[in-house]
C-alpha positions, 0 to 999 in steps of 0.5 A, spaced: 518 441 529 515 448 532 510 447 538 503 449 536 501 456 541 495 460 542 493 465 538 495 471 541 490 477 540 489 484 542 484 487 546 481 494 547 474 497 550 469 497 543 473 492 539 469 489 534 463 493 533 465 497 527 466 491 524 460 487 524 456 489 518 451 493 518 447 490 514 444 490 506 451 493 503 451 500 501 451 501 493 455 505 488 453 510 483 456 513 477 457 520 478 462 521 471 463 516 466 470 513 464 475 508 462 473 501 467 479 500 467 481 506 472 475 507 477 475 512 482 470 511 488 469 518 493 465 516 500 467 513 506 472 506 504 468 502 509 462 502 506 465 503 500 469 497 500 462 493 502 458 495 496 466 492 492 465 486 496 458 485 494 459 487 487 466 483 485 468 479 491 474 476 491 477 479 485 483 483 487 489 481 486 493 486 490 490 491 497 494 496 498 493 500 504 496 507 506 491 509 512 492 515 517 499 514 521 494 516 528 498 524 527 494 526 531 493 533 527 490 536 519 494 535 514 494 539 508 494 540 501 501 545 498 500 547 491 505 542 488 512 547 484 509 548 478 502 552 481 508 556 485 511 557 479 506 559 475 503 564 481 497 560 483 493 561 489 495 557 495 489 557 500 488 553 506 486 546 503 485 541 509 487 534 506 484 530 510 483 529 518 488 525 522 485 526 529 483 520 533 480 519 541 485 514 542 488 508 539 482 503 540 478 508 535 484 508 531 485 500 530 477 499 530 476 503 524 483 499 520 480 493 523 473 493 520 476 495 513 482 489 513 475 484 515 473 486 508 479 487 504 481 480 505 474 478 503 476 482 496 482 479 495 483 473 490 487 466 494 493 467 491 492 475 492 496 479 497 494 485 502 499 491 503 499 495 509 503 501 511 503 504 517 509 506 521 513 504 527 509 507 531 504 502 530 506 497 526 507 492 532 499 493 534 497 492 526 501 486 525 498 483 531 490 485 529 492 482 522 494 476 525 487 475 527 484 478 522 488 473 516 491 468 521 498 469 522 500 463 517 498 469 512 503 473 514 508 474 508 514 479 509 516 486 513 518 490 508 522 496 511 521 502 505 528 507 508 529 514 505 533 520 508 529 526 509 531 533 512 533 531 519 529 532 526 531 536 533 529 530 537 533 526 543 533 520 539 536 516 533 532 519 527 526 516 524 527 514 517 523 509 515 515 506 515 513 498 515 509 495 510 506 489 512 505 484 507 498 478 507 495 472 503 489 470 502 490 463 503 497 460 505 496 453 503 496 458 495 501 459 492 502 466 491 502 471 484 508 472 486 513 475 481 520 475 484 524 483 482 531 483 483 537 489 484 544 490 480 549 486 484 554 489 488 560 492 485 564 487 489 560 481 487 561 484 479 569 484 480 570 478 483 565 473 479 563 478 473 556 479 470 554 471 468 550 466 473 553 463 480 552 455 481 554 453 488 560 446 487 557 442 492 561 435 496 558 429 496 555 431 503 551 437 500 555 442 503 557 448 498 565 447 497 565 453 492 562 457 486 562 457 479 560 461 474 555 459 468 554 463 461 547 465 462 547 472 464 544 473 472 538 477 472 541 481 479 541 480 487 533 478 489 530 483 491 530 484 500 525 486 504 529 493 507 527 497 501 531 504 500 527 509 495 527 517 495 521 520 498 518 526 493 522 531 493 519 538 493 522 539 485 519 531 483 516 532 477 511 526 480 509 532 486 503 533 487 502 537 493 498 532 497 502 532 504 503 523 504 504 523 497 508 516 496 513 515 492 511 512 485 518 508 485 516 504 491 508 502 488 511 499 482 515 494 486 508 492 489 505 492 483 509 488 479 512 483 485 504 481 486 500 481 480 500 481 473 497 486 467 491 486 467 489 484 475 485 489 480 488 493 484 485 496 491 487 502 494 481 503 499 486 509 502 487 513 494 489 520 496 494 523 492 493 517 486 500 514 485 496 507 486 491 509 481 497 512 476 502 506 477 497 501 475 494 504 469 501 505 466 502 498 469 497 495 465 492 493 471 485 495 473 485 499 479 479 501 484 481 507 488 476 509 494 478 516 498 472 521 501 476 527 500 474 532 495 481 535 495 483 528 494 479 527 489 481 533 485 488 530 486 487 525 482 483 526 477 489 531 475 494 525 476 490 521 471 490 526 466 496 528 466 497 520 463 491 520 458 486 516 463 479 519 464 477 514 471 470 511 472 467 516 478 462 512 482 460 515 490 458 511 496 450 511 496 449 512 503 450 517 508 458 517 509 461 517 516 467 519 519 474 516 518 476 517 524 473 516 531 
């Protein structure tokens, strides 16, 4: 039996105070009408995601967030190879802004917006955060307090090659993406995916299912093979997907695109059609077109107006016209 220990917490100066609520939640507003099945909301997400929990609360079966990696610096739009190709403009457009005093700033601003994510999941529901090595290890501790850290499902690490750095130091190739359940003593909407097998494997024991010849003690002795077709490998947690390429067709400029491969994992690993999906941090929209050519509902929220315009082409492109709604309140700053 593991011994019980104490909770262990991270402190910083101001910590908490954004996340007390601020009272009455903010509304929403239509700005555009669409297709409900694929809403857009454009503000600040912390408003945002509490006019949501005041609205549906405990109705998303998957939060995915991607928050600013604490860069430090502006990032900026690129008009994707097909406006270049195309002799477009290409002006200066700032993405957005990922400039922060400190870490402190940095984890209180992720904190108020985890606090009311998980009020918006449903029980069985997961949330995904995205971060990197650099700060995945705070993050995973202020999820603990925030979920309890029998909540904590998986580290997933995405792995991907890229053009290599002048640096001192081993090369960083991969993000972390933290995986929470509402509610552990729930078994989670869970749909396991798998992977071919290894060109080993299908040598030695063909493409039919494995079963495990055990002894009278229990203890596996040999395998057999059975007439059912295996579906693969189940799939792991170290996950190794192409980033987007500058020629993808998938491109669109947006300077922290995700690749479209690596949310439809999560999508289809952690909900059914026709769930609620969440990407309180929407910028290029992969969430959104992933989901809608998945068969959910998906709410996404950005407050950038080059973010905005991103997406409503994205979603174009497939035939969906969102639901665009605003934060009816003042916006404030993302970043502290």
């Amino acid at each position: 039996m593991i011994a019980s220990h104490p909770r262990v917490r991270l402190e910083w100066p101001g910590k908490g105070t954004t996340a007390a609520d601020p009272g009455p939640p903010p509304g929403l507003e239509v700005v555009r009408p669409g297709h409900p099945a694929c809403m857009l909301v454009q503000g600040d997400n912390l408003p945002a995601l509490r006019a949501l929990r005041s609205r549906a609360p405990a109705s998303f079966a998957l939060v995915y967030l991607d928050p600013p990696f604490l860069t430090g610096r502006s990032h900026y739009l690129a008009p994707p190879p097909r406006a270049r190709a195309a002799g477009e403009a290409a002006g200066v457009v700032t993405a957005f802004e990922d400039r922060w005093k400190g870490l402190d700033h940095y984890l209180s601003a992720l904190q108020a917006r985890l606090v009311v994510a998980r009020d918006l999941m449903t029980r069985d529901g997961s949330l995904v955060v995205h971060v990197d090595p650099k700060t995945s290890h705070y993050v995973k501790i202020v999820c603990d307090e925030v979920f309890g850290a029998d909540s904590f499902a998986s580290e997933i690490i995405w792995r991907y090659r890229r053009w290599p750095a002048r640096t001192p130091n081993f090369q960083r190739v991969h993000d972390v993406l933290l995986r929470y359940v509402r509610d552990p003593a729930v078994p989670p909407r869970f749909r396991q995916l798998y992977e071919p097998l290894a060109p080993s494997t299908v040598a030695t024991w063909g493409d039919r299912r494995q079963r495990a010849v055990l002894d009278g003690d229990g203890r596996r002795r040999r395998s057999s093979t059975t007439a059912d077709a295996t579906p693969g490998t189940p799939l792991g947690d170290v996950w190794d997907i192409a980033i987007v390429a500058p020629v993808a067709r998938e491109r669109t400029g947006y300077p922290t695109q995700k690749p479209e491969a690596l949310l439809e994992r999560l999508v289809e690993a952690c909900t059914q059609p026709g769930d609620l999906v969440l990407d309180p941090y929407a910028g290029s929209g992969t969430t959104l077109a992933v989901a809608a050519r998945l068969g959910r509902r998906v709410v996404g929220v950005d407050e950038s107006p080059s973010a905005v315009e991103t997406m409503r082409r994205r979603l174009r492109a497939l035939g969906v016209r969102p639901l665009e709604e605003r934060v009816s309140c003042a916006p404030r700053a993302l970043a502290g």
